[in-house]
Steps between C-alpha positions, in 0.01 A plus 500: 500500500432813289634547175622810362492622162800419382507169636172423418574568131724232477293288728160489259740375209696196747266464807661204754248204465607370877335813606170508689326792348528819310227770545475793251298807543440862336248693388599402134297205399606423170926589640370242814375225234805541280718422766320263630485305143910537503485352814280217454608383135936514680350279799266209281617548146273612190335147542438541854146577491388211223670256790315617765763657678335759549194534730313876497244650687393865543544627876165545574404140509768420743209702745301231434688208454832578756675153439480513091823635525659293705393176297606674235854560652519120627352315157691293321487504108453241263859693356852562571640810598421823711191584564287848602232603664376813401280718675339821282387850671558383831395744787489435894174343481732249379710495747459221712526265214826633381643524846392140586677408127828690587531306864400195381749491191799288444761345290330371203196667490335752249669747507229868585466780261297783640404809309290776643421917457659701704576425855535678802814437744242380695381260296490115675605325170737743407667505866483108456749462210722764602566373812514151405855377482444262165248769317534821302230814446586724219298835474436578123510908419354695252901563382544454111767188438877537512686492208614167597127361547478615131748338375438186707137512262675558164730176611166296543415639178825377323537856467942556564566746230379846637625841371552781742247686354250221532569440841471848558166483337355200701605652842296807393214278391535306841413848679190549343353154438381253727681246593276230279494715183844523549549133511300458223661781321855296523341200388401643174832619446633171545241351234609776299802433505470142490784341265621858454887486638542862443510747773177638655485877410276807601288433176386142642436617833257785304323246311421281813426743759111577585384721204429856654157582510614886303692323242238650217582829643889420423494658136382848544651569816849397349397756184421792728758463682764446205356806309342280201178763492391375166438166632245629790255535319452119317583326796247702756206378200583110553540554885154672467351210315619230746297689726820686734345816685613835484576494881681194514735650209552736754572313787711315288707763364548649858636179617741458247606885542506458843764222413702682298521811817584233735759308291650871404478652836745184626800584732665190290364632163218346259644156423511460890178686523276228206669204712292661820190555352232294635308277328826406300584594097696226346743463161427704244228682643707609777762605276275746320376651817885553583520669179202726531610627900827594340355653225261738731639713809318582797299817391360365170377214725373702764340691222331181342346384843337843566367464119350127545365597894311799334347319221423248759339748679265611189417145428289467825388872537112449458494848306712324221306506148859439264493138374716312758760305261543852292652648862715159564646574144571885516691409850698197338625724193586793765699271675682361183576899404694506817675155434626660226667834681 
């Protein structure tokens, strides 16, 4: 029987253990494994594998040795309680051996988790558990997780007391993280938070998150682009000395310009525009950027873009003989003179 996406949601968190089998597939590894670990630890327990209730073998083996899984499927353990037999990376070369498992199945048995890359319709094993009447298949998509798969990790985490804003921030997260970073991004909240009753805010989510790789960046772009000139200058010198590039001061400041035009040029205005922009700006940096798209309008910006492209444009014109950082800084300060029109 095939699973759909809804239903398979709820499935990976309470899978039936009188089922026969439950193949998952994508192109996804690491969303695959997840579910597959959700899966697995609901059926045996977090003791499971210590008890030997849980037998795994990669597919390809199966190629050689067809009836491991079957043996696997009928042996009994020296433990109580459900057991699984877990086949990894499965493909039709493994076929047989799953097919032979799935027939030869009943009551009492291991029960047969299957994970595999994508599969075609056509696929033998994945036609085999969706037309079996006591097995699911559940295709895994690249889709980022609901809100309600989110907050189904923030409950593992002991993680209840979420503020708007922070959920708003994690969703955002969740589009442009993996879903493993994002795991692990929750579960340093929740040590973070970890005999902290309070509510989780914007500022925790900020301090757990994946550091951005342009974080050293942060300072001078939020300068120019507030109109503090006189503080171009010292900041550009320390940036220099941990080795940052004129052109990637560039690129950097056209991003975050670009950013401000998009969040202005909004139909729903800037605060819906900085909750759109892609990868995601939480707490208090996302409140300045708020502040500085109100505080420009469209032709200033468009202004400051044509400013950075041309300087760009200088800074990898083989004729150039000015000293590279010197043009970076004349185009920051020109920017932060129209910041202040």
């Amino acid at each position: 029987m095939k699973l759909g996406a809804r239903e398979a949601a709820g499935y990976f968190k309470k899978p039936d253990p009188r089922r026969t089998g439950l193949l998952i597939y994508g192109s996804d590894a690491m969303r695959v494994a997840l579910k597959r670990q959700d899966v697995i630890k609901a059926l045996i327990g977090p003791n499971g594998d210590e008890e030997m209730r849980l037998a795994r073998m990669p597919g390809a083996e199966l190629r050689k040795d067809p009836a491991k899984l079957l043996d696997a499927v009928k042996a009994v353990s020296f433990f109580p309680g459900p057991r699984v037999a877990f086949v990894e990376d499965a493909n039709d070369t493994a076929a047989p051996a799953i097919l032979a498992a799935l027939q030869d199945w009943s009551e009492g048995d291991a029960q047969i988790i299957v994970t595999a890359g994508q599969l075609k319709a056509t696929s033998k094993i994945r036609k085999a558990f969706e037309g079996h009447k006591n097995a699911y298949a559940a295709g895994i998509y690249d889709d980022p997780p609901s809100q309600a798969e989110i907050e189904a990790m923030l409950s593992e985490g002991g993680l209840g007391n979420i503020s708007r804003d922070a959920m708003t921030d994690l969703v955002a997260l969740s589009r442009a993280l993996g879903p493993g970073d994002l795991r692990q991004t929750v579960e340093k909240l929740s040590l973070y938070k970890l005999g902290d009753g309070s509510e989780v805010s914007s500022d925790d989510v900020e301090a757990c998150a994946p550091a951005s790789t342009e974080a050293a960046l942060d300072d001078v772009l939020n300068v120019v682009a507030e109109a503090k000139m006189g503080e171009i200058g010292p900041l550009l010198t320390k940036l220099k000395a941990q080795g940052v590039q004129p052109v990637g001061l560039v690129i950097g400041a056209t991003r975050h310009f670009k950013a401000l035009y998009a969040a202005k040029s909004d139909p729903g205005g800037a605060s819906q525009g900085i909750s759109r922009l892609r990868p995601p700006v939480f707490g208090p940096r996302r409140d300045r950027m708020l502040r500085q798209a109100q505080g420009w309008d469209m032709r200033r910006l468009e202004e400051g873009l044509s400013v950075l492209i041309d300087t760009d444009l200088q800074l990898r014109s083989a004729g150039q003989t000015a000293p590279q950082m010197a043009l970076v800084e004349r185009a920051l300060i020109r920017l932060s003179a129209l910041a202040r029109r």
